[in-house]
C-alpha positions in Angstrom: 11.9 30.4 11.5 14.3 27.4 12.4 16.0 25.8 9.0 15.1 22.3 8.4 19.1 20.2 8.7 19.4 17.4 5.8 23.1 16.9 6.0 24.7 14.1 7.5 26.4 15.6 10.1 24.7 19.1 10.2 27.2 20.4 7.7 24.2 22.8 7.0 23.6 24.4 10.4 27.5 25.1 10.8 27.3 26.7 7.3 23.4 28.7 8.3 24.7 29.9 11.3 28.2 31.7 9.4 26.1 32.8 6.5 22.6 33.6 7.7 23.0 36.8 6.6 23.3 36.1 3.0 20.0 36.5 0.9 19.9 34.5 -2.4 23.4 33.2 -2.0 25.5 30.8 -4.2 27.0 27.0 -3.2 28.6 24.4 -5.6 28.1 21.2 -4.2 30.8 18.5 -5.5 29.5 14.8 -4.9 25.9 16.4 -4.5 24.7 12.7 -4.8 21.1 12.7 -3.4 18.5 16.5 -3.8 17.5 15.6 -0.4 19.2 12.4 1.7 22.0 13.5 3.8 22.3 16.9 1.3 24.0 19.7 2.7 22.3 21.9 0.4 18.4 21.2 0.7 18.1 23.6 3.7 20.2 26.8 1.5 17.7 25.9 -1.1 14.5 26.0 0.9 15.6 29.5 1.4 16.2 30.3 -1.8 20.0 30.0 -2.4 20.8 28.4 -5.9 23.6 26.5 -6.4 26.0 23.9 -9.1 25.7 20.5 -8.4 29.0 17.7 -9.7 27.5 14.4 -9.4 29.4 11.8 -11.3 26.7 9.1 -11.1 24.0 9.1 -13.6 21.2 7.9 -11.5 22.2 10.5 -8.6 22.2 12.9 -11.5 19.2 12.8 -12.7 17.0 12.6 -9.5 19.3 16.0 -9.0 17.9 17.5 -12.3 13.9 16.4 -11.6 14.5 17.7 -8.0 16.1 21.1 -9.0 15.0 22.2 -12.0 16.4 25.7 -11.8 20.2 24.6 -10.8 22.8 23.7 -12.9 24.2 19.7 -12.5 27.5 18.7 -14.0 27.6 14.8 -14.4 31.0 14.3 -14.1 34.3 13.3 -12.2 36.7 16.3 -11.0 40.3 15.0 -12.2 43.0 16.8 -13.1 42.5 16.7 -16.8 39.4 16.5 -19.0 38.8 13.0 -20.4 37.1 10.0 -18.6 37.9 7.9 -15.7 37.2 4.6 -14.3 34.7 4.9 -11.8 33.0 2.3 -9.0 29.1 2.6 -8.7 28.1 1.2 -5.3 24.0 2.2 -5.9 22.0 3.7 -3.5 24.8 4.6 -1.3 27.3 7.7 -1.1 30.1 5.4 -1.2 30.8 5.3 -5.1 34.6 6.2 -5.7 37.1 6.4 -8.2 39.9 5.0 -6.0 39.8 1.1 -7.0 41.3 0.5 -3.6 39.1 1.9 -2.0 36.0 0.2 -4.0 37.4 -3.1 -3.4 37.5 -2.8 0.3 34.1 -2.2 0.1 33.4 -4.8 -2.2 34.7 -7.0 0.4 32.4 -5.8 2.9 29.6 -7.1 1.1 29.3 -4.2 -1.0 27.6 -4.4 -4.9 30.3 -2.5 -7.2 29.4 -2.0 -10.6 32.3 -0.4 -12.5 31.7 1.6 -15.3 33.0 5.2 -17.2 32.3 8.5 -16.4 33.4 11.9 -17.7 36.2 13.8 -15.9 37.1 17.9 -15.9 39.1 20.0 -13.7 37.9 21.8 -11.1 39.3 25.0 -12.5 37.0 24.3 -15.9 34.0 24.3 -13.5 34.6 27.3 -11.4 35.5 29.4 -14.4 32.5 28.8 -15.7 31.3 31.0 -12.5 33.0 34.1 -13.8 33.8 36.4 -11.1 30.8 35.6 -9.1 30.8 35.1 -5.0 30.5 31.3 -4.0 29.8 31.2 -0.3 30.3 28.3 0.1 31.7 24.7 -1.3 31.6 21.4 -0.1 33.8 18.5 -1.5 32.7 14.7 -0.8 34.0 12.5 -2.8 34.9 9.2 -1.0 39.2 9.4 -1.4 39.9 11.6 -4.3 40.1 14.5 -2.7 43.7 15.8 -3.2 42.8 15.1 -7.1 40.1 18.0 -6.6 42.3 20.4 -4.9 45.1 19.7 -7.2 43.0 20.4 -10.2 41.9 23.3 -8.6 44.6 25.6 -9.7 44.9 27.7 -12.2 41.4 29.4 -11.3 41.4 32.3 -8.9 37.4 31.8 -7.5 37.8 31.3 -3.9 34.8 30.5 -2.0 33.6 31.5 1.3 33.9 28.3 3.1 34.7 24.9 1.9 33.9 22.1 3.4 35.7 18.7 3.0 35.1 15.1 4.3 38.1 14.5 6.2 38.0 10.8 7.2 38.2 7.7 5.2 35.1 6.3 3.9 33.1 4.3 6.9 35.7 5.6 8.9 36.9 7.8 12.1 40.8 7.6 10.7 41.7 11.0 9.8 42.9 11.6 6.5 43.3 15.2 5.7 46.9 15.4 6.0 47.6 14.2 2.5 46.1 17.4 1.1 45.3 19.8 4.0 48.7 22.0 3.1 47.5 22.4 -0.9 43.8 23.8 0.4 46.1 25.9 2.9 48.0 26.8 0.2 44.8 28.0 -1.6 44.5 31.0 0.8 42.2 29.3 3.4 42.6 28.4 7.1 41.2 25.8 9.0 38.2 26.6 11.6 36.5 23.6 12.3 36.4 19.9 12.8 32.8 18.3 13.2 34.5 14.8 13.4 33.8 13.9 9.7 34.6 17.1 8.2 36.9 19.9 8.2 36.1 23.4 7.5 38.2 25.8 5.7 37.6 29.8 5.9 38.7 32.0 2.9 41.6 34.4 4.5 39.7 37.3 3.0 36.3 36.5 5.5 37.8 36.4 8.1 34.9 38.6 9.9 33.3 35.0 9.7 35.7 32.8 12.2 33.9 33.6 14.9 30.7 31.4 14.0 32.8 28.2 14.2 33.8 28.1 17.5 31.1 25.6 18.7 29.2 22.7 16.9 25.3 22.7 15.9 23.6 23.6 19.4 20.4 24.3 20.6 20.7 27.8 19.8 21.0 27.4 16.5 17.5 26.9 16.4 17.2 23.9 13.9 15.2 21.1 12.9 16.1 17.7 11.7 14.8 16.2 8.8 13.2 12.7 8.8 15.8 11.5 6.8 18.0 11.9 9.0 20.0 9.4 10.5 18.7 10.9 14.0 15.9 10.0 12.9 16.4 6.5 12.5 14.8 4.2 15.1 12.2 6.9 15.2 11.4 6.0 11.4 11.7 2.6 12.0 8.8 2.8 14.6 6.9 4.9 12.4 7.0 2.1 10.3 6.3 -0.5 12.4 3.4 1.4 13.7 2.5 1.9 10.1 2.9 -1.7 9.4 0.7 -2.6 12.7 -2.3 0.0 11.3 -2.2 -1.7 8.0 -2.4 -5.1 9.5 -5.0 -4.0 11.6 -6.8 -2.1 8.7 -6.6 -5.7 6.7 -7.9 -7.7 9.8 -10.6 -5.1 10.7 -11.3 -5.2 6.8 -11.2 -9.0 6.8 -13.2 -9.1 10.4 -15.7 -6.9 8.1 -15.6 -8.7 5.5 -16.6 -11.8 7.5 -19.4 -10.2 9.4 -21.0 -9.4 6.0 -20.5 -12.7 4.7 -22.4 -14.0 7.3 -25.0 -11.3 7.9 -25.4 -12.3 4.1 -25.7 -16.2 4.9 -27.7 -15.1 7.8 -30.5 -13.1 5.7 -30.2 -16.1 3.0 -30.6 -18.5 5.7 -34.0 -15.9 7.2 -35.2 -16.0 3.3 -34.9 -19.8 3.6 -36.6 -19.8 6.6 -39.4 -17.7 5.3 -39.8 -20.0 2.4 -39.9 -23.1 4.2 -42.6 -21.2 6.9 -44.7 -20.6 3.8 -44.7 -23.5 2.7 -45.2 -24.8 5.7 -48.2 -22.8 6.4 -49.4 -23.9 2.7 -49.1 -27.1 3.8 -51.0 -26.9 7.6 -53.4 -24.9 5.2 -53.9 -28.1 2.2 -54.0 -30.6 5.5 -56.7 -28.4 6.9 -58.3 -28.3 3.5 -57.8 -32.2 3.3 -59.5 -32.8 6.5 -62.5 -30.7 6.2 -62.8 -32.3 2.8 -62.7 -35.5 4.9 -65.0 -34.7 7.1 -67.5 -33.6 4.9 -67.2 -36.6 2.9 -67.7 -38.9 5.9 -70.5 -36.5 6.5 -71.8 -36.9 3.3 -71.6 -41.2 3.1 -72.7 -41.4 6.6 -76.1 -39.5 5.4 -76.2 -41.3 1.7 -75.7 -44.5 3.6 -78.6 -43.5 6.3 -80.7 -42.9 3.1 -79.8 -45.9 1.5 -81.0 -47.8 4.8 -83.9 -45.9 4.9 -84.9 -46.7 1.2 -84.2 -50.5 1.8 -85.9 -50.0 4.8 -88.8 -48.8 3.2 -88.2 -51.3 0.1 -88.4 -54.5 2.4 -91.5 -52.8 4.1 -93.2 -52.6 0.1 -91.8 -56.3 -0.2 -93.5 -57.6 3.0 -96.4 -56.1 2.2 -96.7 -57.4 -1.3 -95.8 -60.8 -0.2 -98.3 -60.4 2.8 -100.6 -59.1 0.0 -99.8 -62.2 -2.5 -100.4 -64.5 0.1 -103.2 -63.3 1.0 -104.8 -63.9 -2.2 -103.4 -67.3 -2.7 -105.2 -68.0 0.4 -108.4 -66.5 -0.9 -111.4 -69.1 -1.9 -111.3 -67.1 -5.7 -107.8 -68.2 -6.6 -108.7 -71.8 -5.4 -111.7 -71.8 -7.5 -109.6 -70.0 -10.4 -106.8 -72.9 -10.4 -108.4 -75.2 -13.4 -109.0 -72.5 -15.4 -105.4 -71.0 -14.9 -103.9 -74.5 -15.4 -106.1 -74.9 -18.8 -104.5 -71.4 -19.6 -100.9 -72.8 -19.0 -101.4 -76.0 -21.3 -102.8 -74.3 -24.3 -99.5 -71.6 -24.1 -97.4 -74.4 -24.1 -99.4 -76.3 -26.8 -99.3 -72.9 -28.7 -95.2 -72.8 -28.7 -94.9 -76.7 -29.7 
């Protein structure tokens, strides 16, 4: 099963491939800095090595601690004698120092320093706390003070396996070994490999080991690349900005959704309405229908009260011509002539009576 490379510049594979054979092996790790980004020891750990961890920045520290519960992190500066020294935060980088110089270049560059105090010990205090145990391997980053970590190496007698150390300046391809190269030499190590940031260093009594550094990371050492990588960049980035296009797409479709029920909503209001208004429509076709036969019947209704009422007059000016035809008839008749004196007697006496 291939190991998984987190290191920067596959520090890790060069190390797998000369210690493969190691089970449960043993690293110290000095500038640790992240558990994962660019760590040289995420892929020993995955396979169950354990390890020490210097890491003289407290944010770095602690996301070591969370990370790795079961290893050992020293927050602290290596210097040649306990105390504290001044120290340049850049955050979120790998490029914090204790060389002012070195921090002010960078500061330059457009770089946020904070500066601030940190702890310092020897790296002899730190690998005697070890005992007589094997290391297998060390590395030592730590952006320009490297000949203050291999000075303060001495008096202690653990040697480790391999050590690896950046060689170059920081953001750099200047080569800068040569100011403490001879004092790691001196150590009992030999040089074995260069991987153009790096420079390895093989412990004289593993020598059995030189072999494994004659070539860099290869196809056939059977590794994979972590997506932290820096490999991994543009590859990451169009992740992301496929990512980025899913979730606008996500929003719009959401949005688009959104929308459609909005108006499916206005839509079914707008049927409701609809279906009000056609009722009442329909209530209304129904009153006017109502209104009309009401009409009709009424008009029914005068036109056969006022054919009765013609008939009754009708019938009324047929009883009057008769009663006149009658009336006449008997002021023609020879009775009601001979009748008039007494009738006119009648009429004086009633009027005589009311005087």
């Amino acid at each position: 099963m291939p190991i998984t490379s987190y290191a920067q510049n596959f520090e890790d594979v060069i190390l797998w491939r000369a210690l493969r054979h190691v089970e449960h092996g043993f690293y110290i790790d000095i500038g640790a800095q992240d558990p994962v980004v660019d760590s040289v020891s995420r892929a020993f750990y995955e396979r169950g090595w354990r390890g020490l961890h210097v890491e003289p920045s407290a944010d770095y520290a602690e996301k070591l601690r969370a990370a790795r519960p079961d290893e050992e992190v020293i927050q602290t500066a290596i210097a040649r004698e306990v105390g504290e020294i001044t120290f340049f935060e850049i955050p979120n980088t790998g490029m914090s120092t204790g060389d002012e110089g070195i921090a002010r270049k960078h500061e330059n560059e457009g770089f946020k320093v904070r500066q601030v105090s940190v702890s310092s010990r020897p790296l002899s205090a730190i690998l005697d706390l070890l005992g007589d145990r094997d290391i297998h391997w060390m590395k030592i980053d730590v952006e320009g003070m490297e000949l203050q970590v291999i000075k303060s190496w001495p008096p202690s007698e653990a040697r480790p396996w391999i050590v690896v150390i950046e060689s170059t300046k920081p953001n750099s391809r200047e080569q800068n070994h040569e100011i403490w190269e001879q004092d790691i030499l001196a150590l009992g190590y030999e040089f074995v490999y260069f991987d153009g940031l790096n420079r390895f260093y093989l412990s004289v009594s593993h020598q059995e080991l030189k072999s494994r550094f004659d070539i860099g990371p290869n196809y056939f050492d059977g590794f994979a690349i972590s997506p932290t990588s820096w490999l991994c960049r543009n590859i990451n980035l169009e992740i992301s900005a496929l990512r980025q296009k899913v979730l606008e797409e996500s929003s719009a479709k959401a949005s688009l959704e959104a929308r459609l029920a909005d108006e499916q909503s206005a839509r079914a209001a707008l049927e409701i309405r609809l279906a009000e208004e056609q009722g009442v429509r329909a209530g209304l076709e129904t009153s006017l229908a109502e209104a009309q036969t009401a009409r009709a019947d009424l008009a029914s209704r005068v036109q056969s009260e006022r054919a009765a009422m013609e008939l009754r007059l009708a019938e009324e000016q047929g009883v009057k011509q008769a009663l006149e035809a009658r009336l006449a008839a008997i002021y023609a008749s020879t009775s009601w002539r001979i009748t008039e004196p007494m009738r006119a007697s009648i009429r004086a006496v009633r009027r005589f009576a009311r005087c």
